[in-house]
N, C-alpha and C positions, 0 to 999 in steps of 0.2 A: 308660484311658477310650476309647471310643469316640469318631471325630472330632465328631461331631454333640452329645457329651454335654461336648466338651470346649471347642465354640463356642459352647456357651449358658449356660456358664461367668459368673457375677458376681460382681463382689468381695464381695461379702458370702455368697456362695458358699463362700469358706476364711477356717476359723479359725486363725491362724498360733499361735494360742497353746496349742489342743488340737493343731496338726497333722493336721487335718479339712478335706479338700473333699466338701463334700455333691454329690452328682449326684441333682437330682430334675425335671431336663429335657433335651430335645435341640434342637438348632437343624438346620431343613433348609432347602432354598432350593427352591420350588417354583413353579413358572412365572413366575420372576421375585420373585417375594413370596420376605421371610425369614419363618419360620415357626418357635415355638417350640411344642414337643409334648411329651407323658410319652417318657420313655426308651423304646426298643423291649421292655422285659418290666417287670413289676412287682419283681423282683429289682434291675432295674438302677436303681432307687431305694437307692441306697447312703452311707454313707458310705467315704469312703477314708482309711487313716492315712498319711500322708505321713514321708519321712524328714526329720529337719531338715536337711539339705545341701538340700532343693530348697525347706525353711521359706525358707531364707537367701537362696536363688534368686530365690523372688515378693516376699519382702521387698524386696529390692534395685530388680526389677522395678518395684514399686508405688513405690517411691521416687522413682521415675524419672518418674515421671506426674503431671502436673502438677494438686491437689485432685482426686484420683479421688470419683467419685459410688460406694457402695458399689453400685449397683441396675445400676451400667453392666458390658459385658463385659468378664470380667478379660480377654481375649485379642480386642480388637476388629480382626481380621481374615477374610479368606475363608477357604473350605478352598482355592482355587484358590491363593491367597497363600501357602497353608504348601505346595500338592505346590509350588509351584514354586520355592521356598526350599529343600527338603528335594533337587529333584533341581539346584539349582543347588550347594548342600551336596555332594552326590554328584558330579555333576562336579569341583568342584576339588578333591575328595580321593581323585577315582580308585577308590573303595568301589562292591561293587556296588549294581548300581539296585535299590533297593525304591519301596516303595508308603506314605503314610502308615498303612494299617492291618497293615502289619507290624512297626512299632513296637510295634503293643500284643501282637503274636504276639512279640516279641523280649522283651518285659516276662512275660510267662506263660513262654515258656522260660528266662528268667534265676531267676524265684521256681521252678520245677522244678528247674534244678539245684543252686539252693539251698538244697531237700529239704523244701519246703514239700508237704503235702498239697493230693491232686485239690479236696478240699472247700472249704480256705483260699484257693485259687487263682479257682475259680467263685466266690466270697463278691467277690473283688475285682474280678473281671473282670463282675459283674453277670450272668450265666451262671442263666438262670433253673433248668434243669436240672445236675447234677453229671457227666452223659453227654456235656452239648455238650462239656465241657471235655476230658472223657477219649478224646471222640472226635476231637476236633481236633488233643490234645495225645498224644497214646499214643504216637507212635514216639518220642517221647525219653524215654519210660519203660524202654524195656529194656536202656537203659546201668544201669539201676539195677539190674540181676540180679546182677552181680557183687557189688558192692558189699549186696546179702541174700544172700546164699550167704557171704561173708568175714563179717558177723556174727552169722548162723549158727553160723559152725564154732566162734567165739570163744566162743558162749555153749555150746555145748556142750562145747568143751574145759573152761569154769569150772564143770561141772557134773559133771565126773569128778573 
């Protein structure tokens, strides 16, 4: 998700039983005011399937929270809160610095190399065009040449 689509986040926002968070808002801060708005494209109205290791995670989470309102944020923090948790993270593990929205560039590269399609990949990243993805993401496509050309050769060796 997007930082803005993952602050305006509410419990009743995920269903831990389909393993569904629905995104169909953003949170920005704008002259002081918080401000709740559609996602940046009509795509980014989605649902996401979640894995259950992170069901287990907000479970755990929401347990922790004492009579949660389902209408409230599941995540009531800033974004200022999380870059500075994320680079105080980054200091004491000596990793280089990123940016919160490299996280979701690390998430699009992890389902690439896990041989997910361009189209599967924009469907989750809310990507209203299939181009934004392929434009953003294309250089980690050409590790994939070898790997078509080796089953290539396989299917045409089974055809002799």
């Amino acid at each position: 998700m997007r930082i803005g689509e993952l602050l305006a986040l509410e419990i009743n926002d995920v269903n831990l039983q389909t393993r569904v968070i629905s995104v169909t808002k953003s949170y920005q801060r704008l002259r002081g005011k918080d401000i709740i708005t559609p996602p940046k494209t009509p795509k980014s109205i989605r649902d996401i399937t979640i894995p259950e290791f992170l069901v287990e995670d907000i479970r755990d989470y929401l347990e922790d929270r004492y009579d949660p309102d389902p209408d409230e944020p599941l995540i009531p923090v800033t974004k200022t809160f999380l870059e500075k948790e994320l680079q105080r993270g980054i200091k004491a593990s000596g990793v280089k610095k990123i940016r919160l929205h490299d996280l979701r560039h690390s998430h699009a590269s992890l389902l690439i190399e896990l041989g997910f399609s361009p189209k599967e990949i924009a469907d989750r990243l809310g990507h209203e065009k299939i181009e934004t993805t392929l434009n953003t993401y294309s250089h980690l496509y050409p590790n994939k040449q070898a790997k078509i050309a080796e089953r290539l050769d396989r299917f045409g060796r089974e055809e002799e």
